[in-house]
N, C-alpha and C positions, 0 to 999 in steps of 0.2 A: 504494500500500500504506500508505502514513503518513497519507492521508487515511481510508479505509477503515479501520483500525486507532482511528483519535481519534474516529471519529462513532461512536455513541452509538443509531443505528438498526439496526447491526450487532453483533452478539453473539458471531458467531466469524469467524477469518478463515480458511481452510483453503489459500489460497496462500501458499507458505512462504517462497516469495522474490519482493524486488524484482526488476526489470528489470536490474539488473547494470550498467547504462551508465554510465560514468564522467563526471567530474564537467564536462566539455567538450564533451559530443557536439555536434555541427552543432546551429545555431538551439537549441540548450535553453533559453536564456534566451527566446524565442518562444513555445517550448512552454510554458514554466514559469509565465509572466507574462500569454500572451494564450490560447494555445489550451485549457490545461486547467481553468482560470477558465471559461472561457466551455460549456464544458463540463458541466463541474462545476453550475455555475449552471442550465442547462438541467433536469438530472437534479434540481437542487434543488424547480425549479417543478412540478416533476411528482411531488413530495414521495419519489422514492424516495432521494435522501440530504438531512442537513443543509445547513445554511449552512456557509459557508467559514469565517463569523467565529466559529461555535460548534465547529469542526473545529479550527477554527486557536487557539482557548482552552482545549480539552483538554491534560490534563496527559497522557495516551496520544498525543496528535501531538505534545506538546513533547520525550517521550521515548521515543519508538518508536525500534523497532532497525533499521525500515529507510528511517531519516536518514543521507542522503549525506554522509561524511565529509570532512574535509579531507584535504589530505595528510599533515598532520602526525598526525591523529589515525589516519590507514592504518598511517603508519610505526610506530606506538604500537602501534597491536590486531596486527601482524604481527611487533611485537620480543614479547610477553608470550607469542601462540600460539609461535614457537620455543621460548620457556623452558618453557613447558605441556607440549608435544612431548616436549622434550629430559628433562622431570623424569618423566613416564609410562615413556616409553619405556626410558631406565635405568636405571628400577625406586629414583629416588631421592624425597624427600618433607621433608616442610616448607620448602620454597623459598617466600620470601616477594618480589611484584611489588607496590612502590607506585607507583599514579595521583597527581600532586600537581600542582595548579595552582590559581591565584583564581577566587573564584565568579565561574559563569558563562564555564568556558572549555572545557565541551561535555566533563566527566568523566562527568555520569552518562547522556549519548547514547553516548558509547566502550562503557560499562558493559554497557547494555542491550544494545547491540551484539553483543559479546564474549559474552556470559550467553546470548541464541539464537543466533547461531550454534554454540554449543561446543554448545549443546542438540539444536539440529537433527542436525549432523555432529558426535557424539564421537570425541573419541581412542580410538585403540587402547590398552590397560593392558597391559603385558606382565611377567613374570615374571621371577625371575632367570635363569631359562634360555633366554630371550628367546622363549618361546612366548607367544601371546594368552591373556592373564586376562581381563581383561571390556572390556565399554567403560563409558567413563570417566563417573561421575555426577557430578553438578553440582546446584549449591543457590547462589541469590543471599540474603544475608540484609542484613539493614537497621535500625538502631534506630528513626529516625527517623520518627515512627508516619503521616504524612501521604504523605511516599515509598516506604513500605510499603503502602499502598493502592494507589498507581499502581501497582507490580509486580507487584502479584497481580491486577490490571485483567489488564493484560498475557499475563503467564501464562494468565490466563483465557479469555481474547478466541483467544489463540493455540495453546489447547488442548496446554497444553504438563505438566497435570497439579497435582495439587492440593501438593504434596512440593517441590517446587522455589525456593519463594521460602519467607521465614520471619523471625518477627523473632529478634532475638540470644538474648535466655535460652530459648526453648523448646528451640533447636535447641541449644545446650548441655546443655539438658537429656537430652533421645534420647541424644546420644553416640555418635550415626555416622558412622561417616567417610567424608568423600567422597575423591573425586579432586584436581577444581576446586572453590574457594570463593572465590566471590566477596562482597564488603563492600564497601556504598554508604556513603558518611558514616563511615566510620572515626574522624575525627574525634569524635565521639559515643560511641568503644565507655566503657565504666566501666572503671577502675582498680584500681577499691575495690568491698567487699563492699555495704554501706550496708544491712544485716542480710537480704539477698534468700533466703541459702541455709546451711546448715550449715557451720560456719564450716572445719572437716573436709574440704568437699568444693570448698569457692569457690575458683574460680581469675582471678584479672583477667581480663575478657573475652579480650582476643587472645590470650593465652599459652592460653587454653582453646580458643580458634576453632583457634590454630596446630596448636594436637597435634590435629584433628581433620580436618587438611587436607594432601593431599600436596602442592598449590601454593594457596596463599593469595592473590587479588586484591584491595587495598585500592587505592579514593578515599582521598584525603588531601589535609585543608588546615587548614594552622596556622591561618591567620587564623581560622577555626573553629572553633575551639577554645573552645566558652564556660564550662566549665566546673569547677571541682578536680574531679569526678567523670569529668573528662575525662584530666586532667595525667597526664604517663610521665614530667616532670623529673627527680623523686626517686625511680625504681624502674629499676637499671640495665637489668635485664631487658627491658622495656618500651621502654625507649628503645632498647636496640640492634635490638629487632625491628621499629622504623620508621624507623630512621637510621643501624646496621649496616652494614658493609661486605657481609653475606651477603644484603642485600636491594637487588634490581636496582630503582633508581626511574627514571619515565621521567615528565618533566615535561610537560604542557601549558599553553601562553603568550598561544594566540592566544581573544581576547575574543567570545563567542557571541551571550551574551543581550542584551548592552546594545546594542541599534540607534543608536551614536552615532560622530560621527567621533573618532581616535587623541586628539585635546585632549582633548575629553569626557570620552572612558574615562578619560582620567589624570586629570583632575581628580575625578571620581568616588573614583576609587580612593585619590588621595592625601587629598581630605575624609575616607573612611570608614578611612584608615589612620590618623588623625591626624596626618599631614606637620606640619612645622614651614610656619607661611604658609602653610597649603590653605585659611583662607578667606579667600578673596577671588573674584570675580565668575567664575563658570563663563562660558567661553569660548561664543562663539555661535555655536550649531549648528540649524538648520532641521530636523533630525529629530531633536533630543532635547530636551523638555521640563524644565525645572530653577525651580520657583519656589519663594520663602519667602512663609512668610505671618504677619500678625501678628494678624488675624482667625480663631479657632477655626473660626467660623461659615460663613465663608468658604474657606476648607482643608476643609471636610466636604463641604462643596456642590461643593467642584473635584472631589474623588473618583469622589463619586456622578456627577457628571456626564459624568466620563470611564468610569464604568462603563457608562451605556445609553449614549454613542457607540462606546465599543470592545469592553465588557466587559472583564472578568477586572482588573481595579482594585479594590485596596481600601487601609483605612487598618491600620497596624502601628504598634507601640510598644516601648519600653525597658520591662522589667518595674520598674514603678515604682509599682504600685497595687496593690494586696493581692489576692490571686487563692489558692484551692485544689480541687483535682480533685474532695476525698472531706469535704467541707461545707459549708454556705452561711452567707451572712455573717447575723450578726443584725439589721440594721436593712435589710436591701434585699433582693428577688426575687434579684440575679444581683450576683456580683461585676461593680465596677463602675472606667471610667476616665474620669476628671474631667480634663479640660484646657481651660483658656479658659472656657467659657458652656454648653461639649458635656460631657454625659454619656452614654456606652456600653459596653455589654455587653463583658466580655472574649471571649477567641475559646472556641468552646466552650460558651457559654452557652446558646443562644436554643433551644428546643424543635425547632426544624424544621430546627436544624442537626445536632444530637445526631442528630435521628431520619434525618439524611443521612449523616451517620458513619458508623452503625451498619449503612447499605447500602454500607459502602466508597467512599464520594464522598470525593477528599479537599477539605481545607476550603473552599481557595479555587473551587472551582468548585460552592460551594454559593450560590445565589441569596439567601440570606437571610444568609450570611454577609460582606454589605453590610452591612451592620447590626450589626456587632462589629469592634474592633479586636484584629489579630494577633498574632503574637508571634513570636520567632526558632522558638517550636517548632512551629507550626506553618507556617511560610516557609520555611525553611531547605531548601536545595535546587528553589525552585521558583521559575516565573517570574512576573511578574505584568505585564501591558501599560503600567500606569501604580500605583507604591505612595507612599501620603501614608504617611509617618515622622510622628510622634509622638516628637520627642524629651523623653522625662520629666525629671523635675526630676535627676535625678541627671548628665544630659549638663550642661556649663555650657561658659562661652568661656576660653580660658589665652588671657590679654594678651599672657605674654609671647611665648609659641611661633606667636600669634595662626592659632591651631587649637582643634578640639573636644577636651574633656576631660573626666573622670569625677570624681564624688564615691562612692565605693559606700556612703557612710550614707544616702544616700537611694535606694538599690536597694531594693527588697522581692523579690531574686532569692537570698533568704540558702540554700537547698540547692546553690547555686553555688560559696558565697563561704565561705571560713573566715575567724573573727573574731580578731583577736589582739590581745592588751593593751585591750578595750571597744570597737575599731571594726573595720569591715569598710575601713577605707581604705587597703590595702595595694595595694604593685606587683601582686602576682598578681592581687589580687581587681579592679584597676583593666585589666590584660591583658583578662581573662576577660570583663570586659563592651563592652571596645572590640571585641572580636570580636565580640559580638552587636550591636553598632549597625553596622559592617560588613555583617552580613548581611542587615539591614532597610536599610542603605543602595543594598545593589547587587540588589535584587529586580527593581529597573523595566525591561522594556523599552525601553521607549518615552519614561518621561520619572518624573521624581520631584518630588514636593513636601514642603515639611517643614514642622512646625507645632514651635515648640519654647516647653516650658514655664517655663524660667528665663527671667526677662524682660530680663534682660543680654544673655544669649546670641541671645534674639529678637531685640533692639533692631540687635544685633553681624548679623544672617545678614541683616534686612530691606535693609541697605545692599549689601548682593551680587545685589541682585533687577536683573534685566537690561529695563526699560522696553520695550513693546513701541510 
C-alpha cells in the first residue's frame, strides 16, 4: 500500500487498509528486502508500476499512513485516540493533544496516520443525553505550503474528499466546526495579525483553530520555531494552550529520517543546535555522508551528482540574499544567490517549476528544481536523500563556544526578525534563525554537505572534513 500510494502511475487507491501485520512477523525482513524488490522490479519491467527509487523519493511514500509504526509511535496514536474517544463521547470540547519531538522523529507519519484512520473509522459524537449525534468530522490543516500539497496528494489518491485537508486562514475563515482537528507544523501557526483581516475579527491562529475544535491535534517543535510571527512568549494565552497543564503532550524521541548510526544523529543534532564544541570532526559512519567544502564549484557538482545516482538531493540556504514572492529585482530575470563563483535561482523561481506548483508537485520533487536553491520554507518538514547547506554570510564560527553562530544584520529574513535600537542583532532575532539553519541542517537522509560563505567559518569547518 505505501508503495502503490507514492507511485505516480496510480491515481486512486481504493484498498483502504494495509495488511495489519505487525512489525515482526516470521522472515519480514526477507520479504521486505528480497522478495518484494524482486517483485516489484519485475512489474516495473513490464512498465505496469515505477521504479523503487522514484516510489521511494515520493513525498506520498515518505508520508503515507500506511507506514509501519514503531512502538513508540503505536503507544502515541492509541494515548491521543482514548482522549479523542473520551472528549466525543462526554460531550466535552477544546481538549488540546501536542505531538513534540526533533525533526525527523516520524510526527508527520503519526499524523497522516491518525488523520485516515479517524477518517476511515469515525467516532461516534454523542449528546448530553448520551444518545448518537453524528459521526465525528475531521479536517487536517497545515500552513506550510509545500506539506500542504503532499496532503491533498493524499487525500486525493485516497478518495477521501475535496473538504478535509486545508490551509490555516481559509479554514478560519468558513468557521466550522469540526470534531477532530488536526495541525501539521504548529510551529508555523501566526500570533499576530500582520494586516490579513479586520482587525475586529483577527484572532491568533490557535486561539481561533481552538474555539473551532472539540479536540485539537498539534505537531510541535521549538526548534522550529523560525519566526516573531511564530512566538507565544509574550501572549499568556498562547502559551498556556501549548504548554498548559490542560494540554496532554506526548513526546517523540526516536530518530526516523536521518539513516545514521546514535554518534551521527548526535552530532548532527548538537552542530544544528549550536552545542558549545559541536565543531569538530563528525564521527565515522559508512552510511552517512558529512562533507565541507571550500570549493563553490565543487559543493554544486556533489549535489547534482548525488541527485542522478539517488535522486531527490538538492542545495538549500540561510535567507541571506534578497528574494520577494510579489516583484522582480531590477537588474536580473530571477532573484538571485551568489556564493563562491555559483550563481542560482532562489526556490520558486524557474518557469517549469512555478508551472509544477501550480499542479500541486511539491518543490522538491520537481526535476528542474535542481536548479534552485531552497529555503526552510520550502524544506521544512520534508526529506531529502542527500541536502548541500549553503550556509550565508550571516552563519559565522564563535571561537569561543567553538560552535556555529548568527549575525542577523546580514539576514535578508527581516519579516522574521524585529529591529531594535538600528539592528536586527538581538537574542530572539538570533533564536529565530538558528532554528532555520537547524532545519536545513537535519533535511538529509543519507548524508549532508555544507558550503559556507564566511570564509572564517569555511576555513574553521574545512579542518572537520574526514579524508577518505
Amino acid at each position: 500500500m505505501n508503495y502503490l500510494l507514492g507511485d505516480k502511475k496510480f491515481k486512486k487507491i481504493y484498498n483502504s487498509r494495509n495488511n495489519g501485520l505487525s512489525l515482526d512477523f516470521y522472515e519480514r525482513e526477507a520479504y521486505r528486502t528480497g522478495v518484494f524488490p524482486e517483485i516489484w522490479e519485475r512489474l516495473h519491467q513490464q512498465n505496469i508500476v515505477s521504479s523503487l527509487r522514484d516510489v521511494r523519493n515520493s513525498a506520498l511514500f515518505a508520508n503515507s499512513p500506511f507506514k509501519s509504526l514503531s512502538q513508540k509511535q503505536e503507544q502515541a496514536k492509541n494515548e491521543i485516540g482514548l482522549v479523542i474517544a473520551e472528549t466525543l463521547i462526554n460531550g466535552s470540547s477544546n481538549k488540546i493533544i501536542k505531538i513534540q519531538g526533533l525533526a525527523g522523529s516520524g510526527k508527520t507519519v503519526l499524523m497522516s496516520q491518525l488523520f485516515y484512520d479517524i477518517w476511515r473509522d469515525p467516532y461516534t459524537v454523542l449528546n448530553d443525553n448520551g444518545r448518537t449525534k453524528h459521526q465525528s468530522k475531521i479536517a487536517l490543516l497545515v500552513r506550510h505550503e509545500q506539506q500542504l500539497r503532499t496532503y491533498e496528494q493524499i487525500a486525493k489518491k485516497l478518495d477521501m474528499g475535496t473538504n478535509v485537508v486545508s490551509d490555516i486562514p481559509s479554514f478560519i475563515r468558513k468557521k466550522e466546526k469540526v470534531d477532530v482537528l488536526l495541525v501539521d507544523e504548529a510551529h508555523l501557526l501566526w500570533s499576530g495579525n500582520y494586516g490579513r483581516v479586520n482587525k475586529n475579527e483577527w484572532k491568533p491562529d490557535l486561539i481561533a483553530l481552538h474555539e473551532l475544535a472539540k479536540t485539537l491535534v498539534l505537531i510541535y517543535d521549538p526548534k522550529q520555531v523560525t519566526s516573531a510571527r511564530n512566538k507565544i512568549d509574550d501572549n499568556e494565552e498562547l502559551f498556556q494552550l501549548i504548554n498548559g497543564f490542560d494540554t496532554r503532550t506526548i513526546y517523540l524521541e526516536e530518530q526516523w529520517r536521518i539513516h545514521a548510526s546514535p554518534e551521527m544523529r548526535q552530532w548532527i543534532q548538537e552542530l544544528a543546535h549550536f552545542e558549545k564544541n559541536s565543531l569538530i570532526k563528525p564521527p565515522k559512519d559508512e552510511d552517512y555522508d558529512v562533507e565541507f567544502f571550500d570549493n563553490s564549484r565543487e559543493f554544486k557538482a556533489a549535489i547534482e551528482t548525488k541527485n542522478k545516482q539517488n535522486g531527490l538531493s538538492r542545495m538549500v540556504a540561510t535567507y541571506d540574499w534578497q528574494y520577494s514572492q510579489s516583484s522582480r529585482p531590477e537588474d536580473d530575470k530571477y532573484w538571485m544567490v551568489n556564493f563562491g563563483t555559483e550563481v542560482m535561482p532562489w526556490n520558486l523561481e524557474l518557469p517549469q517549476v512555478k508551472e509544477a506548483q501550480n499542479k500541486q508537485i511539491p518543490w522538491q520533487e520537481i526535476n528542474e528544481s535542481i536548479g534552485e536553491v531552497g529555503s526552510d520554507f520550502t524544506v521544512q518538514g520534508i526529506d531529502l536523500n542527500y541536502v548541500g547547506v549553503i550556509l550565508g554570510p550571516s552563519v559565522i564560527w564563535n571561537k569561543h563556544t567553538n560552535s556555529l553562530d548568527i549575525d542577523p544584520d546580514y539576514s535578508c529574513d527581516h519579516l522574521k526578525m524585529r529591529k531594535q535600537n538600528g539592528t536586527y542583532n538581538t537574542i530572539e532575532n538570533k533564536a529565530f534563525l538558528k532554528n532555520v539553519v537547524n532545519v536545513l541542517l537535519t533535511r538529509g537522509v543519507h548524508g549532508t554537505y555544507i558550503y559556507a560563505v564566511n570564509k572564517e567559518l569555511r576555513q574553521r569547518l574545512m579542518l572537520l572534513n574526514r579524508r577518505k
